[in-house]
Legacy VTK file of the C-alpha trace (Angstrom):
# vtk DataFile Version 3.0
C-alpha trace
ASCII
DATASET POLYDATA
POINTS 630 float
6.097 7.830 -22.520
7.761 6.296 -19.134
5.980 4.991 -16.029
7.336 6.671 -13.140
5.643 4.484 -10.337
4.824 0.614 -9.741
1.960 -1.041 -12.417
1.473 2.349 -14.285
0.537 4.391 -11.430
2.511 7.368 -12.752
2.789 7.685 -16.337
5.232 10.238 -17.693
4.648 12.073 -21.562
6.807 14.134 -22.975
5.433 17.354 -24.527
8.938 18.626 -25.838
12.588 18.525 -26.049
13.935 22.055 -25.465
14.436 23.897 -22.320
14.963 27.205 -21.331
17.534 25.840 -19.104
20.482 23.923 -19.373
21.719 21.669 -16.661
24.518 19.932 -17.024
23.286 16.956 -15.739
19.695 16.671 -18.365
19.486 14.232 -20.970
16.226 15.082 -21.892
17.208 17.966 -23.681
17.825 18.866 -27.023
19.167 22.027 -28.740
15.713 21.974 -31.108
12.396 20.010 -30.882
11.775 16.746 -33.141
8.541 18.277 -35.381
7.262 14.245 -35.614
7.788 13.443 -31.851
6.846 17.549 -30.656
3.336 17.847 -32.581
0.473 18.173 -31.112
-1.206 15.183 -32.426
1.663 12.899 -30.870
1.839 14.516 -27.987
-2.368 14.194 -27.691
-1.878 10.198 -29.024
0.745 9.756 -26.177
-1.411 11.379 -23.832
-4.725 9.040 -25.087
-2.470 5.654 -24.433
-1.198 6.876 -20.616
-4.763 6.912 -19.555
-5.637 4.161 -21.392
-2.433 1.982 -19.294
-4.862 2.592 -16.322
-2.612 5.567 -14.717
-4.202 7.446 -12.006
-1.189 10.576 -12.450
-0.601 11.833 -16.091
2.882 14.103 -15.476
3.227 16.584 -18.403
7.200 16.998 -18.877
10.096 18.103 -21.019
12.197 20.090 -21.910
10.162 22.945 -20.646
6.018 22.369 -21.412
5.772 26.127 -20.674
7.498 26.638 -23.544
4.510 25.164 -25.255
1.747 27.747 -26.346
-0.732 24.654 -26.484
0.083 23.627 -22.701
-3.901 24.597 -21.619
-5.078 22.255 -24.186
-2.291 19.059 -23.596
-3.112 19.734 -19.786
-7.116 19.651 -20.514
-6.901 16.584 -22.700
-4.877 14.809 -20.096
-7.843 15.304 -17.569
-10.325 14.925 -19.499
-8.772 11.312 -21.072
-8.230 10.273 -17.305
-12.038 11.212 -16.278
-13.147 9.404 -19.673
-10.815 6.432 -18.698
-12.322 5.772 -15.217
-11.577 9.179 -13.539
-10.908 6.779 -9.787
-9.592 3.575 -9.357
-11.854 1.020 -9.525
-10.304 -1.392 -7.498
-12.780 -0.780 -4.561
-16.763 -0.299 -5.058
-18.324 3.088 -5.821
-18.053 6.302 -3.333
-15.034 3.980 -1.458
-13.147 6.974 -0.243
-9.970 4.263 -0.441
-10.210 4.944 -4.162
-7.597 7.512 -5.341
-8.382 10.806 -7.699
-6.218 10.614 -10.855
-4.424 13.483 -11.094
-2.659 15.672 -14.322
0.842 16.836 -13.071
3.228 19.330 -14.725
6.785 19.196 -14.376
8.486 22.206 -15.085
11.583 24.867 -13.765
8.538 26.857 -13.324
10.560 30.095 -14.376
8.253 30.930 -17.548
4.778 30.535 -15.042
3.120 33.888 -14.781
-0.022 34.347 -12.066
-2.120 34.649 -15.460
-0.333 31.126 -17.362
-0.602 29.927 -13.719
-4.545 30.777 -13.833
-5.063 29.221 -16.967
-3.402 25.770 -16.658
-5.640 25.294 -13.127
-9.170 26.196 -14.890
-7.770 23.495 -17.887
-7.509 21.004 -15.278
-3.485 20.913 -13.651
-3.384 19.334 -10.292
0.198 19.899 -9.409
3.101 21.138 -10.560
6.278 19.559 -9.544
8.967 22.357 -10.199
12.789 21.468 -10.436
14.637 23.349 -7.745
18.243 21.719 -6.814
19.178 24.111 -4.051
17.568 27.750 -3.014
19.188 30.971 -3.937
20.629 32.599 -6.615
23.209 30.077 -6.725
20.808 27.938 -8.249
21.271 30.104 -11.324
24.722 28.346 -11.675
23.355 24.827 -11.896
20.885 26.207 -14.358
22.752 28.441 -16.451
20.061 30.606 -16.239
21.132 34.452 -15.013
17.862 35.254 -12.955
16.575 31.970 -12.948
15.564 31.738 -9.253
13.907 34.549 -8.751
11.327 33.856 -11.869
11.108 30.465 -10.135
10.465 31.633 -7.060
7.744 33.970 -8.584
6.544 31.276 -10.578
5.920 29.173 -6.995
3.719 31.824 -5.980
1.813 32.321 -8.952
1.361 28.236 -9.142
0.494 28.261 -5.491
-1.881 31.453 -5.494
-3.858 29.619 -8.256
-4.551 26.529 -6.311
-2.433 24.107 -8.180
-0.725 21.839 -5.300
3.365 22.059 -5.310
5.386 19.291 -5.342
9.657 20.219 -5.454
11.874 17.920 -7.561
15.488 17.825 -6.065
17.880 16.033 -8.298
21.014 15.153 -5.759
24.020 16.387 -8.177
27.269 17.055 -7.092
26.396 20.813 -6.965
23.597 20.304 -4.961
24.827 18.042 -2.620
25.469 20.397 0.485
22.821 22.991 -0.335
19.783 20.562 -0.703
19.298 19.789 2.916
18.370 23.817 3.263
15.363 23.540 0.855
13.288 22.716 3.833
13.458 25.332 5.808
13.868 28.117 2.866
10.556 26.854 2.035
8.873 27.192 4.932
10.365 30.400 5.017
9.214 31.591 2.056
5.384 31.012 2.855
5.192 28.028 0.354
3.111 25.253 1.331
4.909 21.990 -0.197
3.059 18.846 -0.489
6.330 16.699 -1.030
10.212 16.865 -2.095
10.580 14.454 -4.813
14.303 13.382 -4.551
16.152 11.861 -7.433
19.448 10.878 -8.356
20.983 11.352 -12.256
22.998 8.546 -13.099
24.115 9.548 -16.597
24.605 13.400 -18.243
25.728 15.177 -21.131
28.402 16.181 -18.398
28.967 13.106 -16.070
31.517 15.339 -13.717
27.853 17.167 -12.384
27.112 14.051 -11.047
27.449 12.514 -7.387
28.601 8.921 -6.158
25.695 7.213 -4.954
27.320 7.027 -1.352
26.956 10.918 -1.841
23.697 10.899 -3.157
22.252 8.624 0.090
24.205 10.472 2.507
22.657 13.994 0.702
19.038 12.138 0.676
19.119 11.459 4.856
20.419 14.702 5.379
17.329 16.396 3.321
14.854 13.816 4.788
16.239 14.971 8.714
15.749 18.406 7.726
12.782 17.967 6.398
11.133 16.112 9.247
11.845 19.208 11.392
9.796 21.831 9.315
7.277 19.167 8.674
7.907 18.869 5.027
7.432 15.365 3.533
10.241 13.482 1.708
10.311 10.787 -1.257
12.241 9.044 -3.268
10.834 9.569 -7.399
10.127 5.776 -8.248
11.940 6.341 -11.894
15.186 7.960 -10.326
16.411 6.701 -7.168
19.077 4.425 -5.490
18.470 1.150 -3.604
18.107 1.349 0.014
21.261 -1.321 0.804
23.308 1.554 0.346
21.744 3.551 3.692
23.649 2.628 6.822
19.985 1.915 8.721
18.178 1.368 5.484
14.656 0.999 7.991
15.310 4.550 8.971
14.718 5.711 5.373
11.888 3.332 4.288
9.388 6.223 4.028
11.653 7.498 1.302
10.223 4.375 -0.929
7.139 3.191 -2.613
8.293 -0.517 -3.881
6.248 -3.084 -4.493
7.019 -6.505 -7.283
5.801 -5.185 -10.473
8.374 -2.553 -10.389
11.197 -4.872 -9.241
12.308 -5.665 -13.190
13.548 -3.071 -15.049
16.145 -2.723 -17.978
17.429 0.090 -16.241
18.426 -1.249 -13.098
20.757 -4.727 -12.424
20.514 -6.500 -9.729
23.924 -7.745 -8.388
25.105 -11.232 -6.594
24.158 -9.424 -3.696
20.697 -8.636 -4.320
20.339 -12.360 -4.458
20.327 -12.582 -0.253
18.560 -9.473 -0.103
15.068 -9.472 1.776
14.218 -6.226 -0.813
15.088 -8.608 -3.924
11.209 -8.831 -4.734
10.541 -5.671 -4.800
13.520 -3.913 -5.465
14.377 -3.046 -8.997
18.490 -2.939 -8.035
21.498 -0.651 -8.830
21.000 1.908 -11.883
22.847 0.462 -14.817
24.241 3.929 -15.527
26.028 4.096 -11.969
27.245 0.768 -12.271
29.160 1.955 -15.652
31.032 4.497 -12.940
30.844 2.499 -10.293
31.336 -1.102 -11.091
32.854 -1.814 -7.784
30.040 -0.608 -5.683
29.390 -2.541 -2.194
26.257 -3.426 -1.081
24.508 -4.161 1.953
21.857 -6.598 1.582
18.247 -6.229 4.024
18.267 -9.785 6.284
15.299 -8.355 8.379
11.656 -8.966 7.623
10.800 -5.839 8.912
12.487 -3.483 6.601
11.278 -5.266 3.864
7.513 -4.362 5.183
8.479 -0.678 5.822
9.942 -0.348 2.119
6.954 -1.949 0.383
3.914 0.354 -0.282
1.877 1.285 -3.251
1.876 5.066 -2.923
3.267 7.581 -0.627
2.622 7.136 3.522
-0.068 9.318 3.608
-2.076 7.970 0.369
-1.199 4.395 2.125
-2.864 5.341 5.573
-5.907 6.814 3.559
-6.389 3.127 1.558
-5.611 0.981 4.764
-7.335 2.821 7.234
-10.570 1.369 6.583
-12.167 -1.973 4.993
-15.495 -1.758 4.085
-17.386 -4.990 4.101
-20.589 -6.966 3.301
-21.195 -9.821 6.295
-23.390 -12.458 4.852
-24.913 -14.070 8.254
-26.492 -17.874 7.528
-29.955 -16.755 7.457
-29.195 -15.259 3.604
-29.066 -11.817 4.738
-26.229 -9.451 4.911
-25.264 -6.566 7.234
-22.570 -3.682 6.525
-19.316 -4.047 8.133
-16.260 -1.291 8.278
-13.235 -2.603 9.343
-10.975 0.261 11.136
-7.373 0.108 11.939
-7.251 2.369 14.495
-3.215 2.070 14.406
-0.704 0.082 11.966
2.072 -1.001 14.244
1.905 -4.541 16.189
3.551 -6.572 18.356
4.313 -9.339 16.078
5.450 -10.087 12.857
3.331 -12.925 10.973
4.884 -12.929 7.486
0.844 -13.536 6.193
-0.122 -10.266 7.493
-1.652 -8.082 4.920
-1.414 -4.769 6.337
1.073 -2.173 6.461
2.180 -2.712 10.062
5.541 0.110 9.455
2.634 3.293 9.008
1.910 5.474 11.524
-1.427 5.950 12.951
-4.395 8.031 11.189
-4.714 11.059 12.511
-7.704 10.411 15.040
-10.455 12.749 13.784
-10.317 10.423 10.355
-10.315 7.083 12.580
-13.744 9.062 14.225
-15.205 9.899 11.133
-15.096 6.315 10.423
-16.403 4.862 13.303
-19.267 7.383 12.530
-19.979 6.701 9.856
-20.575 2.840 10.322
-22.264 2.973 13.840
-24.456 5.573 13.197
-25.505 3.537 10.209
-26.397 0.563 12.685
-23.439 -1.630 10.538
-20.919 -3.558 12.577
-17.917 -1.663 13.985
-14.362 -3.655 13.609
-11.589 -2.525 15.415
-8.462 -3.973 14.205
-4.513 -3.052 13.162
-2.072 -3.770 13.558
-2.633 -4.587 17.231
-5.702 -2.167 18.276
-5.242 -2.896 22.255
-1.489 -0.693 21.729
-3.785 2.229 20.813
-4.534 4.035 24.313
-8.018 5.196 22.929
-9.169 1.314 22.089
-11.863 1.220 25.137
-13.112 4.859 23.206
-13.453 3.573 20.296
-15.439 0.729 21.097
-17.626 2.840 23.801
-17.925 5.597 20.733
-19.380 2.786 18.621
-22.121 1.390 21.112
-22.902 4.958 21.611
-23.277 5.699 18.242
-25.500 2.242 17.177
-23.354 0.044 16.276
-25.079 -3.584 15.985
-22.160 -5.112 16.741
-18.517 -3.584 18.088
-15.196 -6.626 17.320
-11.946 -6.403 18.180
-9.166 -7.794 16.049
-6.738 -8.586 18.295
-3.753 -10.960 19.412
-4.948 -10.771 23.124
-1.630 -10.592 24.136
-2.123 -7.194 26.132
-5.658 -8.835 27.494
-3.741 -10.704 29.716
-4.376 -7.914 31.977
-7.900 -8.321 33.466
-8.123 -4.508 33.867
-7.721 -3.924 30.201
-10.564 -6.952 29.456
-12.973 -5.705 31.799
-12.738 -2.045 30.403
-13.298 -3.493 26.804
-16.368 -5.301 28.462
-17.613 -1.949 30.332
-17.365 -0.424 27.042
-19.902 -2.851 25.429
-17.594 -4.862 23.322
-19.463 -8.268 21.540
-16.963 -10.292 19.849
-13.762 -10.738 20.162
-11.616 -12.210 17.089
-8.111 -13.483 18.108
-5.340 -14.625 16.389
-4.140 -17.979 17.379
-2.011 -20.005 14.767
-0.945 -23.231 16.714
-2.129 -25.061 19.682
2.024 -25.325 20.360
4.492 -22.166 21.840
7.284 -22.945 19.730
5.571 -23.087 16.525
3.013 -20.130 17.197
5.842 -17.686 18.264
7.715 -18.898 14.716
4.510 -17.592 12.620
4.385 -14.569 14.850
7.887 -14.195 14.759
7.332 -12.665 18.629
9.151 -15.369 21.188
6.866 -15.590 23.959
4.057 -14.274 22.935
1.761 -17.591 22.044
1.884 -17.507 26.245
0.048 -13.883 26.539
-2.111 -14.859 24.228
-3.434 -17.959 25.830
-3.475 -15.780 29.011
-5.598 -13.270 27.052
-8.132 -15.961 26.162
-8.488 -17.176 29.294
-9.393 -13.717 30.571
-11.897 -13.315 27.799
-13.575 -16.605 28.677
-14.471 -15.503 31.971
-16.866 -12.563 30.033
-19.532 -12.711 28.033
-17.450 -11.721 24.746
-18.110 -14.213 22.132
-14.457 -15.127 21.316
-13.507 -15.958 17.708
-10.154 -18.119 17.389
-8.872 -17.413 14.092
-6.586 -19.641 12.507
-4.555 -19.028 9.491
-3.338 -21.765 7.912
0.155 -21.464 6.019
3.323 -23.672 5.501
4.752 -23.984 8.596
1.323 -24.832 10.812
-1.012 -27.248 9.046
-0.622 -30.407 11.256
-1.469 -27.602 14.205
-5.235 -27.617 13.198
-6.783 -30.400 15.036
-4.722 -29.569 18.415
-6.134 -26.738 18.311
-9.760 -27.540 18.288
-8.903 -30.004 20.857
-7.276 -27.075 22.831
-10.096 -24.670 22.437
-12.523 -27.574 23.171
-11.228 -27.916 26.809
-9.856 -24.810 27.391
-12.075 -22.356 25.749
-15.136 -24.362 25.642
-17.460 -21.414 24.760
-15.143 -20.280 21.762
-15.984 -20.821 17.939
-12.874 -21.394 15.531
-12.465 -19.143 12.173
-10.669 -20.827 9.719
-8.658 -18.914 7.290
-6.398 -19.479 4.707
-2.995 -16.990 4.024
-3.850 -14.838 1.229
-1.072 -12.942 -0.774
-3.561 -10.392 -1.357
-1.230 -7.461 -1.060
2.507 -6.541 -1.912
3.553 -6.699 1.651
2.696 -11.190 1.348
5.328 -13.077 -0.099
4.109 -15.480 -3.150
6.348 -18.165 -2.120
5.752 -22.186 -1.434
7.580 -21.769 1.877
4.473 -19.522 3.205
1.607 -20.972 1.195
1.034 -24.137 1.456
-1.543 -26.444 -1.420
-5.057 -26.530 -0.437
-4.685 -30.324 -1.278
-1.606 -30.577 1.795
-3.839 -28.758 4.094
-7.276 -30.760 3.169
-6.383 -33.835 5.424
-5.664 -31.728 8.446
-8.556 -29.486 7.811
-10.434 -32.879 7.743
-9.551 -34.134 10.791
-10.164 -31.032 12.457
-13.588 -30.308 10.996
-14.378 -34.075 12.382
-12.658 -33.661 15.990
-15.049 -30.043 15.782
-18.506 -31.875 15.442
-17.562 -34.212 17.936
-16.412 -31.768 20.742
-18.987 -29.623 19.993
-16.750 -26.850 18.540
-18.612 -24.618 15.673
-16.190 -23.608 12.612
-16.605 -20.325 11.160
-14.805 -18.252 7.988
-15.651 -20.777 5.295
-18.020 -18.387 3.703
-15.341 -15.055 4.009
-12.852 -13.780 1.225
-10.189 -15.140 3.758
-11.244 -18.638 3.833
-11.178 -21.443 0.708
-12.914 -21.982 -2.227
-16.588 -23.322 -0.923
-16.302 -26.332 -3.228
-13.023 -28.043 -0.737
-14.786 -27.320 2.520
-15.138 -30.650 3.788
-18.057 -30.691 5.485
-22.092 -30.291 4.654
-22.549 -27.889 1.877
-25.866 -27.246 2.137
-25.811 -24.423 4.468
-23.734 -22.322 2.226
-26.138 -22.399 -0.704
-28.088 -20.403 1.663
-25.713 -17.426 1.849
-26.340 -14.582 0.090
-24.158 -13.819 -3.149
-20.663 -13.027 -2.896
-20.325 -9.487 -4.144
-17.135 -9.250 -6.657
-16.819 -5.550 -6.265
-15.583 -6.467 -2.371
-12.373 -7.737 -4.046
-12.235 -6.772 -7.877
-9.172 -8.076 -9.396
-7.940 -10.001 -6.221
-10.150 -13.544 -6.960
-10.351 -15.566 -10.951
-13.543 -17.877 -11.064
-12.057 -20.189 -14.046
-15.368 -20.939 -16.794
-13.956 -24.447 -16.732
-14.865 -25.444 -12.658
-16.729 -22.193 -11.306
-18.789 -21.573 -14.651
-20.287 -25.141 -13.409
-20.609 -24.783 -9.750
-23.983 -24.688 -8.002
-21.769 -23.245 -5.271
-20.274 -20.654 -7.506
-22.413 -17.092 -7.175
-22.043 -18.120 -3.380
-18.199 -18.334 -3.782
-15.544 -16.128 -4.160
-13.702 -17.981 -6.195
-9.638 -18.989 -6.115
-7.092 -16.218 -5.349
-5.273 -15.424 -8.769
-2.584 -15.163 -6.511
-2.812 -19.044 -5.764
-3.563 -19.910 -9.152
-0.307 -18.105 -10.296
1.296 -20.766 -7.748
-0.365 -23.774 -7.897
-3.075 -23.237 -10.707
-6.604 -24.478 -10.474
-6.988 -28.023 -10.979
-7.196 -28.771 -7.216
-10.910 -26.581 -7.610
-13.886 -29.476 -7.178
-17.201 -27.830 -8.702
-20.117 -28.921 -7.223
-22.745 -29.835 -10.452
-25.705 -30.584 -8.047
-27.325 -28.824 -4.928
-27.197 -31.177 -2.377
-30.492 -33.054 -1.121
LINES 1 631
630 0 1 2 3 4 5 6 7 8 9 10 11 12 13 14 15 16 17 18 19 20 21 22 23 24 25 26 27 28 29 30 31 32 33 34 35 36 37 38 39 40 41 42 43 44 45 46 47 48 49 50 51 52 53 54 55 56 57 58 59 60 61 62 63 64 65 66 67 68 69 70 71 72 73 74 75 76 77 78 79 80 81 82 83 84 85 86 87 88 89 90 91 92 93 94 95 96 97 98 99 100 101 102 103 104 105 106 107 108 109 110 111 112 113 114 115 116 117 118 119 120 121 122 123 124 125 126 127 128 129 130 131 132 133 134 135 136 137 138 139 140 141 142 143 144 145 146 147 148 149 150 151 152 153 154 155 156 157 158 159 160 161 162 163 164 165 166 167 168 169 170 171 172 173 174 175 176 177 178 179 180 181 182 183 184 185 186 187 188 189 190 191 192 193 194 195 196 197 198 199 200 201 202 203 204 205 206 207 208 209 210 211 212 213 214 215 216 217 218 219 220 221 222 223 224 225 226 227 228 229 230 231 232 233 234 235 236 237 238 239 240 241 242 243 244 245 246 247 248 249 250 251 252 253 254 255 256 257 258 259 260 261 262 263 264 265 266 267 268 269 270 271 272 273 274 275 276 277 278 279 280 281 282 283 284 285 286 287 288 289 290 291 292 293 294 295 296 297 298 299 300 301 302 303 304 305 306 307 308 309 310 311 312 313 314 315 316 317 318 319 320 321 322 323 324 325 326 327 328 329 330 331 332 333 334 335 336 337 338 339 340 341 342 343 344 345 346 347 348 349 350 351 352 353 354 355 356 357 358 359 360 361 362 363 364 365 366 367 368 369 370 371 372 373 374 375 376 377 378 379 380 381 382 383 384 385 386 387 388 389 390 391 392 393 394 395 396 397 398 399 400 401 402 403 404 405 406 407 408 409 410 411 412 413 414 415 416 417 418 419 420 421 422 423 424 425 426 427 428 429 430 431 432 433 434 435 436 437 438 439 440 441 442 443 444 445 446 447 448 449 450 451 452 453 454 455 456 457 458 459 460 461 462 463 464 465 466 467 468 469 470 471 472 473 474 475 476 477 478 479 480 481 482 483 484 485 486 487 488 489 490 491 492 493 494 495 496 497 498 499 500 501 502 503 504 505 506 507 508 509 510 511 512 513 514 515 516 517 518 519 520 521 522 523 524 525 526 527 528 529 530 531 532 533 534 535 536 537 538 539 540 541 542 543 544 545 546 547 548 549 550 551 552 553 554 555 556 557 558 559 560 561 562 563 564 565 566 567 568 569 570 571 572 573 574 575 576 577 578 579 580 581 582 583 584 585 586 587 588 589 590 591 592 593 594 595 596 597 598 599 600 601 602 603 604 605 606 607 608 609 610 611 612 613 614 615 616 617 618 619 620 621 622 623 624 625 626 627 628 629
């Protein structure tokens, strides 16, 4: 049993050793099955402990499974164990559409599937079969050693696709596949075959080492098979168990969608990482070279990543499109200071911005969701009289942002915000449309009352300038503006300027304070970004001081983005009026230790301290209050 994806999201189990093929280039064949490892009570044990790991795909390999006359069964105890195990993630609440199906996959040469085995293996459960195909033709006979080969596997693609099971193509770059691979695309589009995905991967040892490529040859085979791809329409991917770093692409950004990296897959014992590696801006999430290349290549030359960006575009949990489907929307409980609570979807109507703040959480390299799904959200929400965010990315790049928020009004929405940067609202035009439209609130970032150190955190020179233009443009509306402030390493001692700024220049404006939150992959869990709640508390002071006195109010305290309720320092009382903070919001993402929050009067209130913090900085700093407040 091997995981094939970060944190056990894949989890491979072998069903058997021999094949009815023989590549030169497979080590997981043998010439006769193991009876102890091959039985159907291991295979059903190994089976048991992959759902158990929490994976959301079982993959059913070999050898060959077909060769199995038990497949129906292994592939009906796989989704049943997955369904009994949790059946959807449950890292978001019930009905969240975010959450992901588990699925049961079947690798397999798919020259032994008949429309009748084909039948039976979708009504025992199979969700996809991912069928090994290193080039098209009859040729591919000679890489298989299989006379006839292709055209059962080509018959077996049909029968697997006529029965509804979803096809996935595996395309090991070899050294006899290396020139014919980049014509899979278009042979499969011209054979009728609807593909979800080519699953590229890259053999680094064999029974026969001269079938294999140099890794140069392998990335230059894997761009040319990604181009061709993009011009059928055919998705491309790297397999997370079998691939190459990205250093060794000339324009690694251009190939980022080839990835899903994130840190838990970064260490493994089958990849080294190199002197190089040590500069690299992929280190973290990168696992490295394959050990078995480096054996025949021990003079390979890398290229480390120096750009933030590319490190953003390589990082993701799944594949683009499964990515899109969990950031797209945010689905939120606002508790208001009155004890009640209102529903709140937050909608990123596009990915991409026009800055680069190291603490940003989403997945600014995607591409936009496709805009009958950004519709169906907005919907959903409005219609429901909950309050419509709009955010990205930047939302005021998206040329449909004054729809949007004239869709929501229309629909009901209570309220309609706009996460934004205000950069673009510079331009009174644009503001007054948004106005027109019916939007309420505006919420903008702002992360120093100073150019040179907001366009640092933004990592966008001259854009702390629009922004402040932006705001000024806003002020002259009726918008309630929200200034939201993120505090992180490099801008604590910016805090109580910037009340004092928004005080005289934005006198109508409240102030959100936030805290960075390495809530995703994409933050870095590093003391040069996140700073000690007890560094930040005398700055937060003075600002929460210079607020009451210039009549600024202070929001966010009470939000998953702000800090533990028990450091706010200011009255308490008001937040023992909130309604209870609802783990389910963000399972796994806060720790409440028994030892401070187990004594808290503040503590159902609270979300607690993020677990990434506490892996930091632990949880000493944490101040439980033992007594409401009179």
């Amino acid at each position: 049993m091997s995981s094939g994806g970060p944190a056990q999201a894949v989890v491979r189990v072998a069903t058997n050793e021999t094949c009815n093929q023989n590549c030169g280039f497979c080590v997981a064949r043998r010439s006769a099955e193991r009876p102890g490892f091959a039985a159907a009570a291991a295979v059903l044990s190994r089976i048991e402990a992959a759902a158990q790991s929490g994976a959301r795909q079982i993959a059913l390999t070999g050898g060959e499974p077909v060769l199995r006359r038990d497949l129906p069964a292994l592939v009906a105890r796989a989704r049943r164990a997955l369904d009994e195990a949790g059946g959807r993630r449950t890292d978001f609440p019930p009905g969240d559409p975010r959450a992901q199906r588990t699925e049961v996959l079947l690798e397999t040469n798919g020259a032994l599937i008949t429309s009748a085995r084909a039948e039976t293996l979708r009504r025992a459960g199979l969700d996809v079969a991912r069928v090994n195909l290193p080039r098209w033709g009859e040729a591919l006979d000679g890489i298989t050693r299989d006379e006839g080969g292709f055209a059962r596997a080509r018959a077996g693609l049909v029968a697997l696709a006529e029965a509804g099971i979803a096809l996935e193509i595996a395309v090991p770059l070899v050294r006899a596949s290396l020139e014919a691979a980049p014509e899979l695309p278009a042979a499969l589009v011209g054979a009728s075959l609807s593909v979800r995905a080519l699953v590229l991967s890259v053999p680094v040892e064999a029974p026969d080492t001269a079938t294999l490529a140099s890794l140069a040859e392998a990335a230059a085979a894997a761009e040319a098979v990604d181009a061709a791809g993009r011009r059928v329409g055919l998705t491309v991917r790297f397999d997370p168990g079998s691939m190459i770093p990205p250093c060794l692409f000339p324009h690694p950004a251009r190939v980022a969608h080839l990835y899903t990296l994130t840190p838990r897959g970064a260490d493994r014992p089958d990849f080294a990482h190199l002197a190089a590696c040590d500069g690299c801006q992929a280190r973290p999430v990168c696992p490295g070279v394959p050990r078995g290349a480096l054996a025949r290549e021990p003079d390979l030359a890398l290229r480390p990543i120096r750009d933030e960006r590319t490190r953003r575009r390589l990082t993701l949990i799944s594949g683009v499109e499964a990515q899109i489907r969990r950031e797209l929307c945010t689905r939120d409980v606002r508790r208001l200071s009155d004890g009640t609570t209102v529903r709140e979807s937050i909608v990123r109507i596009n990915f991409h911005c026009n800055q680069v703040c190291r603490f940003c959480f989403v997945s600014t390299h995607l591409p936009a969701a496709p805009e009958a799904l950004v519709e169906a959200e907005i919907t959903e929400v409005s219609v429901a009289g909950g309050v419509l965010t709009l955010s990205g990315g930047e939302p005021t790049l998206n040329p449909r942002v004054v729809d949007y928020v004239a869709m929501g009004k229309r629909l009901g929405a209570r309220e309609v915000e706009l996460q934004t940067n205000a950069t673009r609202l510079a331009d009174p035009a644009l503001t007054q449309a948004l106005v027109g439209a019916g939007l309420d609130v505006a919420f903008v970032s702002l992360h120093a009352a100073r150019a040179e150190v907001s366009d640092r955190i933004t990592g966008a020179p001259g854009t702390f300038v629009k922004t402040v233009r932006g705001l000024d443009e806003l002020a002259k509306t009726e918008v309630l503006v929200r200034i939201n402030f993120v505090f992180c390493e490099q801008n604590q001692e910016e805090f109580p300027a910037l009340v004092a700024m928004t005080a005289a220049r934005w006198p109508r404006a409240e102030i959100t304070v936030s805290f960075v939150a390495a809530s995703t992959d994409l933050v870095p869990l590093t003391p040069d970004l996140l700073p000690r709640y007890t560094d930040v508390m005398p700055y937060l002071a003075e600002g929460v001081r210079l607020a009451k006195a210039l009549g600024v109010t202070l929001t966010g305290f009470e939000s998953m983005c702000g800090i533990p309720l028990c450091l706010v320092p200011a009255d308490l009382a008001p937040y023992l009026a909130l309604a209870e903070a609802s783990a389910a919001l963000a399972a796994g993402e806060f720790h409440k230790p028994e030892t401070s929050c187990g004594v808290c009067s503040l503590s159902p209130r609270c979300f607690g301290i993020r677990r990434g913090y506490a892996q930091l900085y632990g949880t000493d700093e944490l101040r439980p209050l033992r007594a409401q407040p009179a």
